[in-house]
DOTORVO-864844 format. One record per residue (C-alpha): x, y, z; residue in one letter. Coordinates in steps of 0.25 Angstrom, whole numbers, plus 5000, padded with zeros to 4 digits. Example, Ala and Ser with C-alpha at 12.3 -4.5 7.8 and 13.67 -1.06 7.14 Angstrom:
BEGIN
504949825031A 505549965029S 
//
This chain:
BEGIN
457752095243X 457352185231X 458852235231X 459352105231X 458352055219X 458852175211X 460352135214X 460251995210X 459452045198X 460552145194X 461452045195X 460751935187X 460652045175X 461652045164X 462252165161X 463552205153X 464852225161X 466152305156X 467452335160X 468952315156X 469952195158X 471252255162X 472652195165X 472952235180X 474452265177X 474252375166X 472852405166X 472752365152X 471452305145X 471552155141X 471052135129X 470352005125X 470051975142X 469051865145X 467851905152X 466851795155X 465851775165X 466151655174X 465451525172X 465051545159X 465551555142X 465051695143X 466351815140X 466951915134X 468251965130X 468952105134X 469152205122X 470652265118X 470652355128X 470052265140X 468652305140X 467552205140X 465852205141X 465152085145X 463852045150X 463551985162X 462751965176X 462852035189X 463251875195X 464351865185X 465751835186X 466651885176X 467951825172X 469151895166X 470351835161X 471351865151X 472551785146X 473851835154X 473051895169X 472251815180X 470751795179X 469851875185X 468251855189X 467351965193X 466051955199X 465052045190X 464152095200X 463452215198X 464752275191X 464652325177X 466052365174X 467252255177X 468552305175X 469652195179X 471252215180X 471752055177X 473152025184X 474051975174X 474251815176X 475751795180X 475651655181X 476551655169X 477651735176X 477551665189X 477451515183X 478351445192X 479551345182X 480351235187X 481651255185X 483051185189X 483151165203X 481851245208X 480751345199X 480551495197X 479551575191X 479351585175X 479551735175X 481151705183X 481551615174X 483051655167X 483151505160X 482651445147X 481651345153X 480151295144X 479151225153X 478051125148X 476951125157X 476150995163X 475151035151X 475751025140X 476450885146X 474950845147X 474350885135X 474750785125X 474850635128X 476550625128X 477250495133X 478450585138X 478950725143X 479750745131X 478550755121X 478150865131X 479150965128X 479150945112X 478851075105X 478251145118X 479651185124X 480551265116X 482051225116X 481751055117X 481650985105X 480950855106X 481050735097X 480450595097X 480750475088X 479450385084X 478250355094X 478950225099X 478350215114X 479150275124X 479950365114X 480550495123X 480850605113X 482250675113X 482250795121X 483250925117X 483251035124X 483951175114X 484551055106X 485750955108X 487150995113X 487950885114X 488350755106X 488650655117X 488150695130X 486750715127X 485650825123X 484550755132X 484050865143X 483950845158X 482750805164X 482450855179X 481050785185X 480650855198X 482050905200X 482750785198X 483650765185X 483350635177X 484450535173X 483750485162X 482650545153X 481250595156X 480450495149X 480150405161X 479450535166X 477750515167X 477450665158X 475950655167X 477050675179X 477450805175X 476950955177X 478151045169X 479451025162X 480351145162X 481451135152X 482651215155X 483351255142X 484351355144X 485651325151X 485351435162X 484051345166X 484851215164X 486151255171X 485651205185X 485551085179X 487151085175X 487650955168X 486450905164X 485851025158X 486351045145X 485250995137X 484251075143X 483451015156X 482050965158X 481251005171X 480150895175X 479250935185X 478250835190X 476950855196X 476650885210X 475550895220X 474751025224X 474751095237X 473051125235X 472651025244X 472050925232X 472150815227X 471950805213X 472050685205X 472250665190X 472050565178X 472850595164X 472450485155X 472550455140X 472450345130X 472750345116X 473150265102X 474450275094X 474550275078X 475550295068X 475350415061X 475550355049X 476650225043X 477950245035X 477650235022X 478350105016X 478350045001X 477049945000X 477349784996X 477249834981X 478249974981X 479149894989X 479149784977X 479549894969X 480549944976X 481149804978X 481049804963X 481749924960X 482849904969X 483049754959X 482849854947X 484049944952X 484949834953X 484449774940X 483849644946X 482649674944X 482149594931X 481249524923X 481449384916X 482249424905X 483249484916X 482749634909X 482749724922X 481349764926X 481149924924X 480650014936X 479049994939X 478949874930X 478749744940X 479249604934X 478649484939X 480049394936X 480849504943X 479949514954X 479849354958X 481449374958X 481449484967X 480149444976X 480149344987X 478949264986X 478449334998X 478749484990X 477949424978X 476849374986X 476649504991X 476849584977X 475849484971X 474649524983X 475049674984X 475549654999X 476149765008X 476449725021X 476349845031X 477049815042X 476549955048X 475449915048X 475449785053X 476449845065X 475849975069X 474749995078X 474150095086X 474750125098X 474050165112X 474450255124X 473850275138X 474250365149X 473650365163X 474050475174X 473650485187X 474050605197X 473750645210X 474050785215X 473850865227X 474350895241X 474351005252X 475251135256X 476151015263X 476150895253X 475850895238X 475850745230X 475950715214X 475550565211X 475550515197X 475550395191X 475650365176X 475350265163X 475850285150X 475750185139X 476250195125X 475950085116X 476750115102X 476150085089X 477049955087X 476849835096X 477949815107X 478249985108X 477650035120X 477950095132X 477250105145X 477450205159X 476950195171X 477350295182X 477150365195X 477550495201X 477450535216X 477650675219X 477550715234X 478050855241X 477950875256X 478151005264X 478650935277X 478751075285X 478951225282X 480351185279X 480351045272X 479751015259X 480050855253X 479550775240X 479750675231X 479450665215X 479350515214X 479250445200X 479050295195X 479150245179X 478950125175X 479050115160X 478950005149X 479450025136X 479249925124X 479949935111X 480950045112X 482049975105X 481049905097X 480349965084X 480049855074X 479249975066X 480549995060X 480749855055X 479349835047X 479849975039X 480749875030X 479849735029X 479349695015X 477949735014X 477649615002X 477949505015X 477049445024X 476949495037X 476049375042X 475649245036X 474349185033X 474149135048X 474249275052X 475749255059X 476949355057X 477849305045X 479249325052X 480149315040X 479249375030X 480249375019X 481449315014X 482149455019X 483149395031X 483149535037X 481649575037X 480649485046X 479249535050X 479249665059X 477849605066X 478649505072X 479349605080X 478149645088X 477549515091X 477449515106X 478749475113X 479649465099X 480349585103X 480349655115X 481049795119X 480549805133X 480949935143X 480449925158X 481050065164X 480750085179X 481150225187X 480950285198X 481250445198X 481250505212X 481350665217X 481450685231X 481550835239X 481750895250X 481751035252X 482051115265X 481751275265X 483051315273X 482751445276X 481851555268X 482151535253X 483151445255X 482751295252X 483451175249X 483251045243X 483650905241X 483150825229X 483350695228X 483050605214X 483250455213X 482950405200X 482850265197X 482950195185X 482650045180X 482449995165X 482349855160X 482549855144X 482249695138X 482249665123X 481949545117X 481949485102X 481249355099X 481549255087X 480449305078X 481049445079X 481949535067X 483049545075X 483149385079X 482549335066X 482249185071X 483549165081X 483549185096X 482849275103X 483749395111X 483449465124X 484049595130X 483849665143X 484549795148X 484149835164X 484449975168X 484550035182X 484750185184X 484650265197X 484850405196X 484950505208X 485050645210X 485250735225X 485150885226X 485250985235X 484551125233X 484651275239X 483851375234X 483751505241X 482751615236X 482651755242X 481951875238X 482552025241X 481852125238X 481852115220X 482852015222X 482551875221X 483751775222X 483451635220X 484751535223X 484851365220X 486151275225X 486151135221X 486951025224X 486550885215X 486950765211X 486550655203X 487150505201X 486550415191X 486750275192X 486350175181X 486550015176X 486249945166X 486349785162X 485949725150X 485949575145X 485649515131X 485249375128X 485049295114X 484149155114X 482949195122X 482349045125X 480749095125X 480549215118X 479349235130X 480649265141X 481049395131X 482249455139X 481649405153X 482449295154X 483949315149X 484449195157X 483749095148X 484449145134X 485449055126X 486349165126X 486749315132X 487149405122X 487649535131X 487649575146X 487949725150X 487949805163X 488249955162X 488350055175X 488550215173X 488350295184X 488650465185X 488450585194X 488250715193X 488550835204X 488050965203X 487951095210X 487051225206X 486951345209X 485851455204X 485351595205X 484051645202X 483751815202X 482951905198X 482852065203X 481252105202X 480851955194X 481252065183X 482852015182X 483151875181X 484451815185X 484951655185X 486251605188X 486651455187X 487751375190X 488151205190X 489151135193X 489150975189X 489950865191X 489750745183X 490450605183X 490150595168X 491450685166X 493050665166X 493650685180X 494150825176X 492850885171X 491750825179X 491250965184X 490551065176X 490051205180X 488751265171X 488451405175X 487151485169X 486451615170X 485251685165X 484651815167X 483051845165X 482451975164X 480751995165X 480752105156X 479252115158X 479452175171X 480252315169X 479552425168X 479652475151X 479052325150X 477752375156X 477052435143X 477152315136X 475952265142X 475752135131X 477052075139X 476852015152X 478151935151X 479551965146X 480951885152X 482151885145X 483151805148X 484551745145X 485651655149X 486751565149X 487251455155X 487951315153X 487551185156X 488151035154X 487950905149X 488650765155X 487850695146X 489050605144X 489050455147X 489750425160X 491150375160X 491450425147X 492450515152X 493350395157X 494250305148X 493250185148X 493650045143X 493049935133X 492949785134X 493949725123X 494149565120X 495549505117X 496249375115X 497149335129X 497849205129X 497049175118X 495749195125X 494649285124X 494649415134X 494249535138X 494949655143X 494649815142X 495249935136X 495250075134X 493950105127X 493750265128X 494650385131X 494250455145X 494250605145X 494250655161X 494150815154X 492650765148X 491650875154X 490350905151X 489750985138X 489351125141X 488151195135X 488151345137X 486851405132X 486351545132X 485051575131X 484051715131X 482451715132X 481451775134X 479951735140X 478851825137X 477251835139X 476251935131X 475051975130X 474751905145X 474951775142X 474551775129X 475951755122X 476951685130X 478351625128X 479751625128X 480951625118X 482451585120X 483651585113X 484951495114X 486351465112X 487051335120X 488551285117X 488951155122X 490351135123X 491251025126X 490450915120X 490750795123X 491250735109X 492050605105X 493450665101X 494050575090X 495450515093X 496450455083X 496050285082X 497550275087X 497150305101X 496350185102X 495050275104X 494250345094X 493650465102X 493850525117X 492650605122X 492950765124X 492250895125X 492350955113X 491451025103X 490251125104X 488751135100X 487851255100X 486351265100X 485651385099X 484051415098X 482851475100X 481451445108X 480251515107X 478951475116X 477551535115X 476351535121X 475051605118X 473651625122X 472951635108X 471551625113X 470951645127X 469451675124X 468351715133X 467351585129X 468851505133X 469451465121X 470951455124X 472051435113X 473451435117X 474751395109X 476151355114X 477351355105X 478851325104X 479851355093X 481151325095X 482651325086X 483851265089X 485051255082X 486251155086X 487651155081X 488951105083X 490051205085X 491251125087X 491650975089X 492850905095X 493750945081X 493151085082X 492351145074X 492351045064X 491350935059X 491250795062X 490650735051X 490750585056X 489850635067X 488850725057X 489350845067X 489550975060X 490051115065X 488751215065X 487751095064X 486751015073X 487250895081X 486650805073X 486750845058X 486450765045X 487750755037X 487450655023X 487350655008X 486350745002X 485150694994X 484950754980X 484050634974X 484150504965X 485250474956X 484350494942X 484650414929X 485150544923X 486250544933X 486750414931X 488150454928X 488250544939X 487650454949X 488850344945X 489950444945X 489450464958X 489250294963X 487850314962X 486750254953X 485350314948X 484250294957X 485250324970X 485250434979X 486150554976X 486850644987X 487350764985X 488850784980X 489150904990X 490450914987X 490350914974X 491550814971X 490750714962X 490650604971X 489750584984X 490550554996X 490450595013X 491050715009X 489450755000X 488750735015X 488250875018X 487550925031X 485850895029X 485250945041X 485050915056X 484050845067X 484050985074X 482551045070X 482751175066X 481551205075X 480551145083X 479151205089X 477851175095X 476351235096X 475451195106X 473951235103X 472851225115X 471551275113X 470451255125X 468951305125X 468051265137X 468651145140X 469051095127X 470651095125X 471351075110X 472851055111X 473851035102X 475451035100X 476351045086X 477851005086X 478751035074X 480251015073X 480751085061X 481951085052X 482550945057X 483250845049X 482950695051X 483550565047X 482450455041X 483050315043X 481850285036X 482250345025X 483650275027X 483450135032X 481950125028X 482350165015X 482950055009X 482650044994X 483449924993X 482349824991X 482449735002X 481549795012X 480349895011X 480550035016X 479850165019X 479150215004X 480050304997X 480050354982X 481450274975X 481850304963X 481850224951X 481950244935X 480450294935X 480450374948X 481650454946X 481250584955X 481150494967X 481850534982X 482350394985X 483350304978X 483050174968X 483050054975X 484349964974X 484249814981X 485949834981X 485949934993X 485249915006X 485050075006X 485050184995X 486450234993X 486450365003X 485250345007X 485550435019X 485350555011X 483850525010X 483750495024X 483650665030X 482250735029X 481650855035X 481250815049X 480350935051X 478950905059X 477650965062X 476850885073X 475450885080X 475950835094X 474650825099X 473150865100X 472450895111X 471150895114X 470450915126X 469150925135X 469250965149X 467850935158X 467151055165X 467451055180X 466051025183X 465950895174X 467350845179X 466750875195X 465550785190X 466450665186X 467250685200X 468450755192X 469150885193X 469450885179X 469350815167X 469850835153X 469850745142X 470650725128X 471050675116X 472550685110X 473350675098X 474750655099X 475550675084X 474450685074X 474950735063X 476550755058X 476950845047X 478250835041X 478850815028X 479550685031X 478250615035X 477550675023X 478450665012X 479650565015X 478850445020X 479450475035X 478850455049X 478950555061X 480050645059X 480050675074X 481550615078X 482450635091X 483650605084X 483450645070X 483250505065X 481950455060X 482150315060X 481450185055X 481250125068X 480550235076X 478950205076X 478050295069X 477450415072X 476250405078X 474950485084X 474150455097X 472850475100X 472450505114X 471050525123X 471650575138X 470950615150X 471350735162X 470650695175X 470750765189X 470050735201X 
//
C-alpha cells in the first residue's frame, strides 16, 4: 500500500520533461512542433533543431503535432525524456480526385485539373456553382452582370476559342454530361468540383471538351454505420451599395437650359440670348412646362431610386441525411433558396431534392441511382424597369395629392411613371422551370481488376415562360393589354458502357478504360402571343379570351452524339507517369462527309521527389512535373446548319395572296468540327511539410477550322455560307498557392489560398487569311472581341473654332483623334482601344481560427479589362429632354470639362462612343466570414453533434476607378458591356446556422 501511495504521488508531481521531436523519414528536428498536454491550453513549441522542455505530471498525455506529419500522444508516465519520430502526413499525396470516367490519386495525376472542395462551396452564401470557382481556380475566369435574382455568371475556362459554336465548358454531374447548364443545380447538394483544363484531362471528354469540362460530384452516404442528419440555414437582407448618381431637379434645369443656349433659344424678352449660369424667368416660362416650373419654383427632385429600390431578402434552408452500412449507403437532401431582388417583381425561388442511394447487391454487383428534382420560379428576368427611371424628369410628380401614381407625369409622349411598372400584376415576366436529372449504375466486377459499367442519365426538362403588359404600362401606354407565353419540353438522355481493367506487376501498374456512349437530346418548343387581354386579372392565363393573336410558333431540334474512348494510365514505381487518350465522336450536327472526329492526347508525369539525388532537399516533400498535349473538339454548332434550309416567302398568285418557300441558306456536307490543340507543362509541389503548397502551369491551345460565315457575292442570292476556316490562339499561365502561416500551440491557425492567372487570346487567321475584318471588329494578333472606334482627345475649345469647322465640328463637341492625319475625321481615324480579355485576374482567401472562432474572407480582382458604359452612352444624353447620369459638360465658363455642351438638335453628342470605354479593373471583398463553432460538450447538451454559428457579408466593398471617378456602377460584366438596364450592385447581409445531429 506504501508503494502504491508513493507512485500515485510521483505521478501527481509536476516535473520538467525533455526530449526532441524528430521527422520519422530523415531524422531531422522539426522546428516550431506543437507540444501540449491533452485537455488543456497548456503548451510549448520545439526549438530549430527540435528539442523541447515542458512541465508536466506523471498522469499527463502529451500531444505532438506539426504541420505536414501525423499527430502523435504520449502518456507521460514516470518518463522524463520523450523523444518522438512523427510520420510524415501523405494524405496530401494520397487524396483520392474524380476525374473523367473514374478517379486516381492526387500524386498520379498527368492532367491540368483544380478542385474546389465542399468547403470553400459552403463557406459563403452563393445562389449558384459558378460563384464557386470565381478567383479560387486558376484558369476559369468568372463574370456576372448585375445582382438581378437568378443572374448565372459566364463561365471560361483558359479563355474563348471559337466565335460561333460556343466557349461555354461542359458540365458532368455524377458522371452524366449536362444538356443544359448548371444553374438548376442545389450548390448545398455538392461535395467537389474537379475542373479539367488541359486537353489531356478533357480528351475523354472528345467533342464536347474544348472549353474545358466541369466535374460535379454530389454528396453520398457513409459506410460507418450512422446516420447523421444536418441543418444549413441562413437568412439575410439585400442593399444597394450605393445609387447612380443623376442630375437633381435643379442641375438638370441647367442643363436643359444650356442645351436652348447652344442652339441660341434660350432668351430673355428682348429676344438677347441668355449667357451661361445666368437664369431668365421670360426664357424659362418658354422653355418649362407648368409641371417643370412648378418644381423649379419648390426645389423639387424626384428620386425615382429611391422611391423604386428596396432592401431585398434571402433564405436558404438545407436538409441532409447521410449514412448507411458496408452494403447500402443513402444521401437525402432537400433544399429552399429564395432571392428576393431589391426591385419589386425580380425574384427568384428553388425548391429541390436529391436522392442518392448505392447498394452492394453481392461480392460481384454494386447498383445506384443519383436522383434530382428542381422546381424553380423566376420573376423579372426579361424585366428591369430600373433602367427606365434612369431618364424620368426629376422636377415631375411621381404621385399626386391623394397619394396615387401620376401615370403620364409630363407632357413627354415617350416618358410615363416607372412605379407604374412594378405595381402588382402590370407587368409580369414569369418563368416556372421543372427538371428532373436522373443517374443510374450498375456495375459488375468481371473478374479480378476488371470491372464494368453501365450508366444511365435521363434528363427531363420542363419550362413555362408567361409575360404580360397591362394598359397603364410604358410599353402599352393606355391601349390594349398583350400576353405572351413560350412552353418548353426537353428530354435528354445519355447510355454508357465501361471497362476498366487495373493490374499491378511487380513496379508496374497499368490502368486501362474502354467506353462506348451515346447521347440524344430531344427538345420542343411552342410559343403563342395575344393583343387585347379582356381582364387584366387573366395576364397570360387565358389566351383564348384575346380580341386578337398576334403570333404562333412551334420549333423541334433534336441531335445525337456517339462516342467511343479508349485510355491508358501507367506509371513504373508511382515515380514515372504516363497517360494516353483517344476519342472518336460522331455527331449529327455535321455534313454527311465530316460527322466523325478522332481527338487523341497524351501526358507524361514525373514525381521528382521520389529519385534518389531528391532526398537531401528535405524542405520538399512534393515535386511532379508534367507535360502534355492533346486535342479536343467542339460541336457547338446549331443543328441543321450544315443543310441547305429553306424560308417562308409571300407572293401574289392569281392575284391572290400566298405562300411558298425558297432557298434560304447554302448547306455545306464538308462542315466539321473546330479543333483545339493545346499543350501544356506543370508542375505540383509541396514544402516545408505542408506548409507551402501549390501548383503552376503553362499553356498554348490553337483552334482550327472555325466555323466562320464565308461572304459570297450578293449575285448568288445568299450573303454567306458557313465553312471552316480561320484560327485562334490562347496561351497562359496559372499559378495556385496555399500556405500554412500560422499553426500555433494555444491553436490560432491562419491559412491563405491564392490564384493568379494570365491569359492572352488572339486571332491568327480568318476566312480571308491573315487579314482583318473590320465590319466585325476582328483583327489579326488581337482578342476576339476588340474595341475598334474614334479616340477621345477632349472638347472642341473656343480657340479652335476654326479648326473644329474645317473639321464639321462646333465648339463645345467632342474631338476624336485625326490618326491618319489627312485633316478630316472619317472610319478610316478608328483605331484599336483595348479588349474585354482582363490582362489578369486573381484571388486571396484569408481563414483565420482560434478556439472555436473562425474569420474568413475572400478578394477577387480582374485586372487590365476594357468596358463599354452604355450609361455613358445611352444614359448620357445631354440633349435636354430627359435626365441622365451626372456628368461635368462643357460650357463657355466650364471649359476644362470631360463631356460635351448640351445641344437640344441632337439626341446624343456627336461620337459620343468615344466616351463610352473606361478601365474595367476591379478590386472586390467577395465576402466575410465569421464564425463560432460550439464545444462538443455544449452541442451534446442541446441534443446536437455540432453546432456552428455565423454571420456573412457578401460584396462590402468595391474599389475601382470607374465607380469612384466616372459616376459608374459595378464594373463586373460577362460580356464587356455595363449596361443601363442591369440592377445595381449590391451587398448582403447574412446570420446562418451548421447543425448536426
Amino acid at each position: 500500500m506504501f508503494f502504491v501511495l508513493m507512485g500515485i504521488q510521483m505521478l501527481a508531481q509536476d516535473r520538467t520533461v525533455t526530449g526532441r521531436v524528430t521527422a520519422s523519414d530523415d531524422g531531422s528536428g522539426i522546428p516550431g512542433a506543437s507540444i501540449s498536454i491533452k485537455g488543456t491550453a497548456k503548451g510549448t513549441s520545439s526549438d530549430a533543431d527540435g528539442n523541447y522542455k515542458i512541465t508536466v505530471s506523471g498522469s499527463s498525455v502529451l500531444t505532438f503535432s506539426s504541420v505536414g506529419f501525423n499527430s502523435q500522444d504520449v502518456s507521460v508516465g514516470n518518463k522524463s525524456q520523450i523523444n518522438v519520430a512523427l510520420a510524415t502526413d501523405t494524405k496530401a499525396l494520397t487524396e483520392v480526385v474524380v476525374v473523367g470516367y473514374g478517379t486516381q490519386k492526387k500524386s498520379q495525376l498527368t492532367g491540368a485539373i483544380s478542385s474546389v472542395t465542399s468547403k470553400q462551396i459552403t463557406e459563403m452564401p452563393i445562389t449558384n456553382l459558378g460563384q464557386a470557382m470565381q478567383g479560387r481556380v486558376a484558369g476559369v475566369d468568372v463574370a456576372q452582370s448585375g445582382s438581378k435574382p437568378g443572374t448565372v455568371p459566364k463561365v471560361l475556362i483558359r479563355g474563348r476559342r471559337s466565335f460561333n459554336a460556343g466557349n461555354d465548358p461542359l458540365y458532368v454531374v455524377d458522371g452524366i454530361p449536362l444538356s443544359s447548364g448548371y444553374e438548376d443545380m442545389n450548390p448545398n447538394d455538392v461535395a467537389s468540383m474537379e475542373i479539367l483544363k488541359d486537353a489531356t484531362a478533357t480528351a475523354i471528354y472528345g467533342a464536347r471538351g474544348a472549353n474545358g469540362v466541369v466535374l460535379i460530384t454530389t454528396k453520398r452516404g457513409s459506410k460507418d454505420g450512422k446516420t447523421v442528419i444536418s441543418y444549413d440555414t441562413y437568412v439575410g437582407s439585400t442593399q444597394t451599395l450605393d445609387k447612380i448618381n443623376l442630375f437633381t431637379g435643379a442641375e438638370y434645369a441647367e442643363m436643359k437650359r444650356e442645351s436652348r443656349r447652344t442652339i441660341g433659344t434660350y432668351k430673355d424678352a428682348n429676344g438677347n440670348l441668355v449667357p451661361t449660369g445666368v437664369m431668365d424667368a421670360y426664357a424659362d416660362s418658354k422653355l418649362f412646362t407648368a409641371i417643370e416650373l412648378d418644381g423649379i419654383a419648390k426645389g423639387r427632385t424626384t428620386d425615382y431610386q429611391d422611391l423604386m429600390v428596396r432592401k431585398g431578402f434571402q433564405q436558404n434552408h438545407a436538409i441532409g441525411v447521410q449514412g448507411g452500412n458496408e452494403k447500402t449507403q443513402f444521401s437525402i437532401n432537400g433544399g429552399y433558396f429564395q432571392d428576393k431582388g431589391i426591385i419589386e417583381g425580380l425574384d427568384f425561388t428553388r425548391y429541390s431534392l436529391r436522392v442518392n442511394v448505392d447498394h452492394q447487391v453481392n461480392k460481384a454487383l454494386k447498383v445506384g441511382i443519383s436522383s434530382y428534382g428542381m422546381y424553380g420560379v423566376t420573376n423579372g428576368a426579361n424585366l428591369n424597369p430600373y433602367g427606365f427611371l434612369l431618364s424620368q424628369n426629376p422636377l415631375a410628380r411621381a404621385f399626386d395629392d391623394s397619394g396615387n401614381l401620376i401615370f403620364q407625369q409630363t407632357d413627354d409622349a415617350l416618358l410615363t411613371n416607372p412605379l407604374n411598372e412594378i405595381v402588382k400584376g402590370a407587368k409580369i415576366d414569369e418563368t416556372r422551370k421543372y427538371r428532373i436529372f436522373n443517374s443510374v449504375y450498375a456495375e459488375l466486377q468481371l473478374a479480378k481488376g476488371l470491372k464494368y459499367r453501365v450508366n444511365f442519365g435521363p434528363d427531363f426538362t420542363i419550362s413555362r415562360n408567361g409575360q404580360f403588359n397591362g394598359a397603364l404600362t410604358n410599353a402599352i401606354k393606355g391601349g390594349n393589354p398583350t400576353a405572351t407565353t413560350d412552353n418548353r419540353f426537353g428530354f435528354n438522355y445519355t447510355i454508357e458502357n465501361i471497362l476498366t481493367y487495373n493490374k499491378q506487376i511487380k513496379d508496374h501498374n497499368i490502368g486501362i478504360t474502354a467506353l462506348q456512349s451515346m447521347q440524344r437530346d430531344n427538345y420542343e418548343q411552342f410559343t403563342q402571343s395575344v393583343l387585347g387581354v379582356p381582364v387584366e386579372t387573366q395576364a397570360f392565363f387565358n389566351l383564348g379570351n384575346a380580341s386578337s393573336i398576334q403570333g404562333i410558333g412551334s420549333n423541334l431540334i433534336q441531335w445525337t452524339i456517339a462516342s467511343y474512348m479508349a485510355r491508358i494510365n501507367y506509371d513504373y514505381k508511382g515515380k514515372y507517369l504516363l497517360t494516353v487518350t483517344a476519342r472518336r465522336d460522331g455527331s449529327s450536327r455535321f455534313g454527311e462527309n465530316t460527322k466523325w472526329g478522332n481527338f487523341p492526347g497524351v501526358a507524361l508525369g514525373w514525381n521528382l521527389h521520389q529519385e534518389n539525388f531528391m532526398k537531401r532537399l528535405t524542405f520538399i516533400d512534393e515535386l511532379k512535373l508534367r507535360a502534355s498535349m492533346a486535342q479536343v473538339g467542339n460541336q457547338g454548332l446549331s443543328p441543321y446548319q450544315t443543310q441547305g434550309l429553306e424560308g417562308r416567302t409571300s407572293y401574289a398568285w392569281n392575284n391572290n395572296a400566298a405562300y411558298g418557300y425558297r432557298p434560304n441558306t447554302i448547306g455545306n456536307a464538308d462542315l466539321k468540327w473546330e479543333t483545339s490543340t493545346s499543350k501544356n507543362i506543370g508542375a505540383d509541389f509541396s514544402l516545408w511539410r505542408g506548409k507551402v503548397s501549390g501548383s503552376v502551369e503553362y499553356y498554348q491551345t490553337n483552334t482550327t477550322d472555325l466555323l466562320l460565315s464565308d461572304q459570297l457575292p450578293t449575285s448568288t442570292g445568299f450573303a454567306a455560307v458557313t465553312r471552316n476556316v480561320g484560327e485562334t490562339k490562347n496561351t497562359g499561365i496559372e499559378l495556385s498557392l496555399s500556405t500554412v502561416n500560422v499553426d500555433a500551440e494555444n491553436g490560432f491557425k491562419w491559412s491563405t489560398d491564392f490564384t493568379f492567372y494570365k491569359n492572352t487570346e488572339e486571332i491568327v487567321s480568318l476566312y480571308n487569311g491573315a487579314k482583318d475584318d473590320v465590319g466585325n471588329r476582328w483583327f489579326i494578333g488581337k482578342p476576339l472581341n476588340s474595341y475598334y472606334d474614334y479616340k477621345y482627345e477632349g472638347i472642341w475649345q473656343t480657340a479652335e473654332a476654326a479648326d473644329a469647322k474645317a473639321k464639321g465640328f462646333s465648339v463645345g463637341q467632342i474631338k476624336v483623334a485625326d490618326s491618319n492625319g489627312d485633316g478630316k475625321i472619317t472610319a478610316d481615324d478608328r483605331v484599336l482601344l483595348g479588349s474585354d480579355v482582363p490582362t489578369w485576374t486573381g484571388g486571396i482567401t484569408n481563414r483565420f481560427s482560434y478556439k472555436g472562432f473562425d474569420l474568413s474572407f475572400f478578394i477577387f480582382t480582374r485586372q487590365g479589362q476594357k468596358i463599354v458604359s452604355r450609361f455613358h452612352q445611352n444614359s448620357n444624353y445631354l440633349q435636354g429632354r430627359y435626365n441622365q447620369i451626372k456628368v461635368d459638360y462643357w460650357t463657355p465658363n466650364n471649359p476644362n470639362a470631360y463631356y460635351p455642351r448640351p445641344n437640344f438638335n441632337q439626341e446624343f453628342p456627336a461620337y459620343n462612343t468615344a466616351i463610352m470605354y473606361f478601365d474595367g479593373s476591379f478590386i472586390k471583398v467577395r465576402n466575410i466570414n465569421v464564425g463560432y463553432t460550439f464545444p462538443a460538450k455544449t452541442a451534446q447538451k442541446l441534443g446536437l453533434s455540432s453546432l456552428r454559428v455565423y454571420a456573412s457579408i457578401q460584396q462590402p466593398f468595391i474599389f475601382s476607378k470607374y465607380r469612384s471617378k466616372e459616376n459608374g456602377v459595378d464594373p463586373e460584366t460577362s460580356n464587356g458591356n455595363v449596361d443601363n438596364n442591369v440592377t445595381p450592385a449590391t451587398q448582403v447581409s447574412t446570420f446562418g446556422l451548421n447543425i448536426k445531429f
